[in-house]
N, C-alpha and C positions, 0 to 999 in steps of 0.2 A: 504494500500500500504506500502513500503517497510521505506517511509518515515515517516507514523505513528508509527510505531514498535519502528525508530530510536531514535523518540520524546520521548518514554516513557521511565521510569525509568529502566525498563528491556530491553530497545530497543538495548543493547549492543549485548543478545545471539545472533544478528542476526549477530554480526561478523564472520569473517574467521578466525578460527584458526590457526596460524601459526605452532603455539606449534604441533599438531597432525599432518597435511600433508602438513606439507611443502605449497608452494604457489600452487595448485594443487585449484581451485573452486570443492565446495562439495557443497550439497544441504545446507540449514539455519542448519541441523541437527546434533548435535554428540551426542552418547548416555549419553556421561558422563554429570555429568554437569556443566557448566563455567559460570565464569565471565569474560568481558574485561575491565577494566578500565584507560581508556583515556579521552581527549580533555577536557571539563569544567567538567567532573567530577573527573578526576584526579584533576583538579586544585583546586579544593573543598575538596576531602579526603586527598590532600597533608599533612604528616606527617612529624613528626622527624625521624619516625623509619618506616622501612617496614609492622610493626603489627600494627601498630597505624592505618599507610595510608591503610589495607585494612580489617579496622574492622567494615566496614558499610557493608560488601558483607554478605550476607546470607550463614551461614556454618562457617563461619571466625573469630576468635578471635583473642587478643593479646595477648602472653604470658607477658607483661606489667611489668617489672622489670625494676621500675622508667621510668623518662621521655628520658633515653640515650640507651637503650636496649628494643628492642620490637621482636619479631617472631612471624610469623601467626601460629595459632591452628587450625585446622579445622577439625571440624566433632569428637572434640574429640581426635584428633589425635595431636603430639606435636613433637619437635626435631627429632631422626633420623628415622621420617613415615612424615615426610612432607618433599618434596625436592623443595628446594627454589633456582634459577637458572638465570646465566646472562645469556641472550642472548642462550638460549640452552644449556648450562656449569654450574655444579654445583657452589656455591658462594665458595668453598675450603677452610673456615673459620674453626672458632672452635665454632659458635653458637647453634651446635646440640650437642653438650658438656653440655650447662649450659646455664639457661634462662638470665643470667648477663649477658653474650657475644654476643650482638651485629651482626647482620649479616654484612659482609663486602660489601653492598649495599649502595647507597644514593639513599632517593628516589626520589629528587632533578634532579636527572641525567633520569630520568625513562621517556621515550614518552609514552608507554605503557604498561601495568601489566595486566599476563594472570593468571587466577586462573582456575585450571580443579581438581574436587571433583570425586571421583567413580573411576570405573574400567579401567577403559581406559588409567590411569596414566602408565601400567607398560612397555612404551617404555623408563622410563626414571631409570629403577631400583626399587629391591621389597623395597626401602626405600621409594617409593614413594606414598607406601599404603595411606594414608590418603590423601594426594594431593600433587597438583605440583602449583609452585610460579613463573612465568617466567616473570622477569623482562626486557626489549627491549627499550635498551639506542641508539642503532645506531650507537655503538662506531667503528666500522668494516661496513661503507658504504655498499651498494650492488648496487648502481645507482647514476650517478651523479645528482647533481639540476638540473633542469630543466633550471634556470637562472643563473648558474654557483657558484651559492652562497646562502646560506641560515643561518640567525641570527635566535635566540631565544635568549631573556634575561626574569629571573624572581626574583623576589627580595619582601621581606615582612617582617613583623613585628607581634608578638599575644601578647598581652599584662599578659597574666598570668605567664609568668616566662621571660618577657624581650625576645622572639625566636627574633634574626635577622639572615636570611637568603639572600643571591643572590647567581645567578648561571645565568651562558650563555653557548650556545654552538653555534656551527658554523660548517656547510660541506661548501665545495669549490670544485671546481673540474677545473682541466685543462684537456683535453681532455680524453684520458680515466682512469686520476687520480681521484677519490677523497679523499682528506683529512679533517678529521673529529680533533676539537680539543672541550674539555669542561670542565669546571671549577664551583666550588663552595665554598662559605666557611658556618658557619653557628654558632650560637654562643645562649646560653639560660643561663641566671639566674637562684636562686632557684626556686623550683614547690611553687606553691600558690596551699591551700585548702580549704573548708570550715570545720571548727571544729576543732578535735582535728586527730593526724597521726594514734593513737594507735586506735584500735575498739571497741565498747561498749563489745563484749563478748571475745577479749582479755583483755582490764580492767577487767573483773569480773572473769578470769581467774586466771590472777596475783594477784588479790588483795585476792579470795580462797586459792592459792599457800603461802600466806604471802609475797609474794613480793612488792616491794614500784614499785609503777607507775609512770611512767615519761615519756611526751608526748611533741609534738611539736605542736604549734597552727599557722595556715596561712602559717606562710612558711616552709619550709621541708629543713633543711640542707642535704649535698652530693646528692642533685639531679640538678646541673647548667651542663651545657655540655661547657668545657674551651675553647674547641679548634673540631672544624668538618669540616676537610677541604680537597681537593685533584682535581684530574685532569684528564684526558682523552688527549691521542692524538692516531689519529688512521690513515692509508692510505688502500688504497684499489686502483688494477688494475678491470678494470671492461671492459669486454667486449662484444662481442654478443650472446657469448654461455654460459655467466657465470663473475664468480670474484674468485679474490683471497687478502686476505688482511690481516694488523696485526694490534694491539692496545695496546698502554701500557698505562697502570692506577696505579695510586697511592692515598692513601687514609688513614689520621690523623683523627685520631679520640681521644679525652682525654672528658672525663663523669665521674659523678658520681654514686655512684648506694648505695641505703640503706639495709644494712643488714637484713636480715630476723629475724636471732635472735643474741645476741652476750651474751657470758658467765659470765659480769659482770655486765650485765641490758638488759635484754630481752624485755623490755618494752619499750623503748626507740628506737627499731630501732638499735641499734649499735653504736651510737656514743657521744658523749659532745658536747654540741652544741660549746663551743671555740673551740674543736678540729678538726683538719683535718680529715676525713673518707675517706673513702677505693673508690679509683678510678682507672679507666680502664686505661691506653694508647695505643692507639694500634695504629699499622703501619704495611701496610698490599701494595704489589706490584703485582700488576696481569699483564701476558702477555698474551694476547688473540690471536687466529690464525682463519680463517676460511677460506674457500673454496669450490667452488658449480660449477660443469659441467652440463653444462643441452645441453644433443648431446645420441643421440641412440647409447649404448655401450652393447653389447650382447642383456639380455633378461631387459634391464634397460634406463629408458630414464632421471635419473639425477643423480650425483653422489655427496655426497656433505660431508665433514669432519668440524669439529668445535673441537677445543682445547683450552687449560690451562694452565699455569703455574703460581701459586702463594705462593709467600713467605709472611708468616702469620704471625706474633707475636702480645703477646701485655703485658705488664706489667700490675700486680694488686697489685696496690699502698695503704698502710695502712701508715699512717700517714707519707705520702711522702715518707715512705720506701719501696724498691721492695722485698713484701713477697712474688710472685711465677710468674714465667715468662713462657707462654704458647705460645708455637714454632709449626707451621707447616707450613712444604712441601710438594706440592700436584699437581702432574700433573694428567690431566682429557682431555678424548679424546674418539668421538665420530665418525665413519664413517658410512653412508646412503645411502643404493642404493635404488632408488624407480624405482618401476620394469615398463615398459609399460602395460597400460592396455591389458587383454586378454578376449576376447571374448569367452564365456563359452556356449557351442553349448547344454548342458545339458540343461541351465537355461534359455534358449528362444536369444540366442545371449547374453547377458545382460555381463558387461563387468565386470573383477576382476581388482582389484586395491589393489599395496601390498607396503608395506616398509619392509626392511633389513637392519639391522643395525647390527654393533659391538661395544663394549663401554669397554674404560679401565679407571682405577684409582691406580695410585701408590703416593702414601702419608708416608709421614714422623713425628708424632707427640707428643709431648714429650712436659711435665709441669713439671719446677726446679723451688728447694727453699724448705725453710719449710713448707711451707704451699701448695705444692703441692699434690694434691693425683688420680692423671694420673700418671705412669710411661709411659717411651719411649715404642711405640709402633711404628712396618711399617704393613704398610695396604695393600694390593693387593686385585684389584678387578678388574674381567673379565666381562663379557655378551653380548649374542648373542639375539637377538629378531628378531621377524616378526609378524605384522600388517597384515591384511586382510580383504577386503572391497568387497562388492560388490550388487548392489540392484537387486529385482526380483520384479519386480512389484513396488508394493505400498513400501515393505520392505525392509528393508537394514541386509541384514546382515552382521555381525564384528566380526572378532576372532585374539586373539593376542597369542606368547607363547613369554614366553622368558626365558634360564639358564641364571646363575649368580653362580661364584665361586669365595669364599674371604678367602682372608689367612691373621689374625694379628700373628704377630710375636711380642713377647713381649720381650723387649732387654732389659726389669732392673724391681726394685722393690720399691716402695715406703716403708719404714719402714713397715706400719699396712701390707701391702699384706706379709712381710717378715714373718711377725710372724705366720701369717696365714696358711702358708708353701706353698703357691703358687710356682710353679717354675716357670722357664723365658722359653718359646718355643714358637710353632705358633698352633695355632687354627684353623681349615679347615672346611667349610660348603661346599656344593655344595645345591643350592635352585632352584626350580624349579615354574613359575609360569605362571596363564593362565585366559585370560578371554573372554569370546564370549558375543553377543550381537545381540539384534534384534531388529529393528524399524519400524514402520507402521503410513504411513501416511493415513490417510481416508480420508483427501478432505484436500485442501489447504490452508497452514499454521499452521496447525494441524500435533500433532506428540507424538505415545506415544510409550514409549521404555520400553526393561525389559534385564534387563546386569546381568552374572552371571561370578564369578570370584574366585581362589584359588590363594592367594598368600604365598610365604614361603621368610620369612627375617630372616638374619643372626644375631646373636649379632652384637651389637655397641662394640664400644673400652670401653667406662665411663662404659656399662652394665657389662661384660667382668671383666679390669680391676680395676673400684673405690677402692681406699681404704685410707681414710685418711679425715679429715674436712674440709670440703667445707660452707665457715662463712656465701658465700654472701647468698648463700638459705637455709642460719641457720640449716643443718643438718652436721653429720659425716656418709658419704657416702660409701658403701659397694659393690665391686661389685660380682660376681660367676663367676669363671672361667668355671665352666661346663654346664652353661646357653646350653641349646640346642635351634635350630633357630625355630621359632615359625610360624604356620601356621595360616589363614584366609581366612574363606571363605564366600565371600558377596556377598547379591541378591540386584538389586536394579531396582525402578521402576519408570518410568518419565511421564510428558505429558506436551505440551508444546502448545503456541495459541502465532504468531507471529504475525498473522494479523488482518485486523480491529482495533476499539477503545480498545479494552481489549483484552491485552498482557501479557505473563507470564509464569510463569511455576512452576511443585511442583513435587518434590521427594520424596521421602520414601526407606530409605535404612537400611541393618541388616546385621550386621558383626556378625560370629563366632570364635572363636580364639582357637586353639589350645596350649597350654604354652606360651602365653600373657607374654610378660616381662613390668616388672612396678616399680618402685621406692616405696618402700611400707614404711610406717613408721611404726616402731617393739613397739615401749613404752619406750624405754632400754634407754640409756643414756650413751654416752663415754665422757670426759672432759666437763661436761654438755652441752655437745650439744644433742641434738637428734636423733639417730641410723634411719638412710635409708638404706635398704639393698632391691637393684635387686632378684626380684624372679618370676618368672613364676608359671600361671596357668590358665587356661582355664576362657574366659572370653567373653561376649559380647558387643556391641555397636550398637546401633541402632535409630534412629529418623529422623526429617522429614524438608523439607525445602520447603518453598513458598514463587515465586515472581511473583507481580501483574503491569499493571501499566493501568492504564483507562484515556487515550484522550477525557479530559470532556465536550470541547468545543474550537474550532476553527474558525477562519474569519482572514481574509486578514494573517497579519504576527503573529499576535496574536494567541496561544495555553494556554489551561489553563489542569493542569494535575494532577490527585491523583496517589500514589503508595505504595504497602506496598507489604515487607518482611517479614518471617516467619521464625525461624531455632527454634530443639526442639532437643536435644542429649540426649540419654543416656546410661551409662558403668556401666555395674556388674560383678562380679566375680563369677564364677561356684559355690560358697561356701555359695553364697546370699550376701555379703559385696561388695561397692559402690566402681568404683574407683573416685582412686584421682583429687581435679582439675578437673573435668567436667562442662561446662559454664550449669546454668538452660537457658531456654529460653526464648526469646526477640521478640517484636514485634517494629519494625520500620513506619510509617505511616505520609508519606509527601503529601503535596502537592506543585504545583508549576507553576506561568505564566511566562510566556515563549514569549519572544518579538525583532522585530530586535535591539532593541538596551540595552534590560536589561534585566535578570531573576530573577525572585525572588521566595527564595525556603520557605520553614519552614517543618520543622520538628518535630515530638517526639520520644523518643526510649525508648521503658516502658522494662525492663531487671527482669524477675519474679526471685522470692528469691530462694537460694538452700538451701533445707535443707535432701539431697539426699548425703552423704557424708562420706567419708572413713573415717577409724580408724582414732582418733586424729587430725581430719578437724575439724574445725569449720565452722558453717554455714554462708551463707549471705542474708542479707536482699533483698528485692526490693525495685527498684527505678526506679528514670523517670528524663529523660533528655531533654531539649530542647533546639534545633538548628536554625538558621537561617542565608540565606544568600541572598547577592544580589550582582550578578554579572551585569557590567556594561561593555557596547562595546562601546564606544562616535562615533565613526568611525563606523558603523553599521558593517555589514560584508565584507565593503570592505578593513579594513585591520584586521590584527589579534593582536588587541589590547583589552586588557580586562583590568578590574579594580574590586577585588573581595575582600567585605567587611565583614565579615561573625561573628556571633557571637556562640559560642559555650558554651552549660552548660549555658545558660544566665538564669534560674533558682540558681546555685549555689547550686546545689545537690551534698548532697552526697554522693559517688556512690562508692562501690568495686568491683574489678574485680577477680570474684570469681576463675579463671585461674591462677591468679600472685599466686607466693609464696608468694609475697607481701602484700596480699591484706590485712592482719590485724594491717601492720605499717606505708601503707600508702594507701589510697584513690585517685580514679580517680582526674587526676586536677579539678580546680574548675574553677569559670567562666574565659570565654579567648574570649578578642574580637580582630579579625584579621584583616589585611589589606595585599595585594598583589597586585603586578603592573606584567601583563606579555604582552611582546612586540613580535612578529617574524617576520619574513619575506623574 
């Protein structure tokens, strides 16, 4: 039943996606394939950073640049091919720029986090090839309480770098008001590790080079986070046929983050340990809009728009000085018609079901100072989409298309681009993308899918324009201005078992790429840094993903339960060469009792070594991690009080994350034992 599925570790696929159709009930089925993570398991993957909190999903990694900046990876996929999303609205940051930067998220504020992997992603832009992040804070109500008022507070402690966090939020509603307010602050120490920062085969690197080695042991200076704080207030009219409502947010944020390489000790991370290292500040104000008609208007039966405004900055602070200040403005806007179903007299009656959307993006972004290497660029970007659904039987079938046209317009020149003889104008793609899908269910709860897709993405701005040292990820970065947009075309295959004792599901997917854009490192050397230069060329991605979860045993309130995930990537170049940064694969394998008044989970997550690697990579080992938690309810479920004790790395492994640019000058944290109070009601 519907209630064992929810019990297992996979029992989330069985949600409703918001993200895809709107509030519209679909069968358990979407081709693509998702995670939802809410209620005790959000409260469990709760993170500092959005990479962190969703790097237990299968498909998912952290781009892991220190404990203050994290972005989800997935599938292989990084910055601007992963679209990460408030509430249906891009995050209008500068984190698809550079893995140091931070997405302008907390994930502190998060009730819900949607992750959708595959083809299905392109209602939300060809940036969205790799996957979509959609974060669902509740900042912009759609319904009043029930009881006129609703509290949440949460508040904790991890013991490996001192984390203190708290955070409340609260809706209220006066008749057909309601008003949403939330708050958080959040504060970390240095990272604690075990061993040394620098890696055994960066030491034997340095020390071949004749360079002198110098290492950090336990604790890791420039990685405390000073200051993580900010706000929500939102109102919202809400009536019979719909709502309209706005929210403004504000959000400090000040971190440190470790060099990758620096030019007068490459060995060390970047910095003297008396010294002050290179920190973030950033201050970032969003204004949120939405609005939803749901009343038969022509051939449509809900109408619904959701927008953006935010003003982005943030300073990158080297020894308290402001070497380069990174600005953008970004409005982003979405409008939805979802059509009435139609009745398809071809297909046996059987009913079509569609969405229509338009989508804009005009943005303003621009890095000053010397140590800049973005010039001012404005961004334009249009698209039209439509969605199509409709079942025939046992099968569903799905087809999406959707254009997209972007105009950067380059207004200035970083010195290196001068030299290079770049001129200042605008760049125009027109891309076109598409993806169909089919489903077949054979008997119930059973479901196996096969999605085929072309997508064409435009250059990025970094790909585009770079030209100039970028320290924190220890290269001098390069971009081509006559990058052409680069095509993919992926098949991918599912099957999924929602019900009974054994739930789950497994993927297999293969991209092809036509002129792939990539960060390649060349050998060269400018101001001793390392030459990264943007270049295209036909490339692949492909590998597989499995989730299980088996109801091992059940009586009165008591459940006892195993589950294990599976993901396995991988990227090469037409040429036979590896790319960069590719996670090897990881096995996850919990078990967990489950009871009205406490859960107790344990874990392991055995991470295989890579030694699958681009030019000038060096490889990583394997290792094994182990987890543990126990969540406690004193109040059984009559109220929503939990108490959740959890230890993480309680081995003391240590572990790199073969994704960071990082991972040779600092190592995964080391052991962290947690504590969290969460109240609502």
């Amino acid at each position: 039943d519907a209630s064992t599925a929810d019990a297992t570790a996979s029992g989330t696929l069985d949600e409703t996606l918001i993200t895809v159709w709107g509030d519209r009930p679909r069968r358990f089925d979407v081709i693509q394939a998702t995670n939802i993570v809410q209620g005790d398991r959000l409260e469990r993957d709760l993170s500092v950073t959005l990479g962190e909190t969703l790097e237990r999903q299968v498909g998912v990694h952290n781009s892991g640049f220190g404990p203050g900046a994290g972005r989800p990876v997935i599938r292989g996929f990084d910055g601007n091919r992963i679209r990460v999303l408030q509430n249906g609205i891009g995050s209008l940051d500068a984190s698809a720029a550079s893995p140091d930067h931070n997405p302008a998220i907390e994930p502190l504020a998060a009730e819900r986090i949607e992750v959708l992997r595959g083809a299905g992603t392109l209602r939300f832009g060809p940036s969205a090839i790799g996957g979509v992040v959609n974060v669902i804070d509740g900042r912009i109500p759609t319904a009043v309480p029930d009881d006129q008022f609703d509290l949440s507070l949460r508040s904790g402690y991890g013991s490996n770098n001192d984390d203190r966090f708290f955070s409340g939020a609260t809706t209220m509603g006066w008749g057909p008001l309601a008003v949403y307010g939330q708050g958080f602050i959040r504060s970390t120490e240095e990272l604690t590790i075990n061993g040394l920062n620098v890696s055994s085969r960066r030491r034997d690197q340095l020390t071949a080079a004749g360079e002198e080695v110098e290492a950090f042991r336990h604790e890791v200076p420039g990685t405390d986070i000073d200051e993580n704080r900010g706000g929500t207030a939102g109102i919202s009219w809400i009536g019979s046929e719909g709502y309209a409502g706005f929210a403004f947010t504000r959000l400090r944020n000040n971190y440190g983050i470790l060099e990758a390489f620096h030019e007068e000790d490459p060995g060390m991370g970047g910095m003297e340990e008396e010294e002050e290292g290179v920190r973030i500040d950033l201050e970032a104000n969003r204004y949120d809009f939405a609005a939803e008609w749901n009343r038969d208007f022509w051939a449509f039966d809900q109408l619904s728009f959701r927008g953006a405004y935010s003003d982005y900055n943030h300073d990158e602070l080297e020894g308290g000085e402001v070497g380069s200040t990174w600005e953008r403005y970004a409005w982003e806007g979405r409008f939805e018609a979802r059509q009435r179903p139609i009745a398809m007299a071809s297909l046996g009656g059987n009913e079509l079901q569609g969405l229509w959307g338009a989508q804009f993006e005009v943005g303003n972004f621009r890095a000053l100072g010397d140590e800049a290497f973005l010039p001012r660029t404005d961004t334009l970007k249009t698209g039209l989409f439509s969605i199509q659904q409709v079942p025939v039987g046992p099968v569903d079938l799905e087809a999406g298309l959707r254009w997209d046209f972007t105009q950067h317009d380059l207004r200035g020149l970083t010195p290196e681009l001068a030299l290079l003889g770049v001129d200042t104008g605008d760049e125009t793609f027109n891309t076109v993308s598409f993806s169909t899908g089919v489903s077949y269910s054979p008997m119930e709860g059973y479901l196996v899918g096969l999605s085929l897709s072309r997508t064409e993405r435009a250059p990025s701005v970094e790909e585009l324009y770079s030209g100039g040292p970028h320290l924190a990820t220890g290269g001098f970065e390069i971009g081509d201005p006559d990058l052409d947009k680069e095509a993919g075309i992926g098949l991918e295959a599912s099957v999924s078992r929602r019900l009974g004792r054994l739930t789950g599901s497994a993927n297999l997917y293969y991209t092809t790429f036509d002129d792939y854009i990539f960060l390649n490192a060349t050998g060269a050397e400018i101001d001793d840094l390392p030459v990264r230069q943007y270049e295209q060329e036909d490339a692949e991605i492909w590998g597989a993903e499995v989730e299980l979860g088996l109801l091992a045993y059940e009586r009165d309130d008591f459940r006892g339960l195993f589950d294990l995930g599976f993901d396995f990537v991988r990227g090469s170049l037409d040429d036979g060469g590896d790319l960069p940064r590719i996670a090897p694969w990881r096995v996850r394998i919990g078990t967990e009792a489950q009871s009205r008044y406490a859960d107790l989970r344990l874990e392991v997550l055995y991470v295989g070594k890579q030694d699958d690697t681009a030019d000038f990579e060096l490889k990583t080992d394997d290792y094994a991690v182990f987890n543990a938690s126990l969540a406690i309810r004193p109040l059984g479920d009559r109220y929503d009080l939990s108490l959740l004790l959890e230890g993480r790395n309680l081995t003391n492994s240590e572990a790199r994350n073969h994704v960071s640019f990082l991972k040779d000058v600092l190592p995964l944290p080391g052991r962290d034992l947690r504590v969290s109070l969460r109240y609502a009601f």
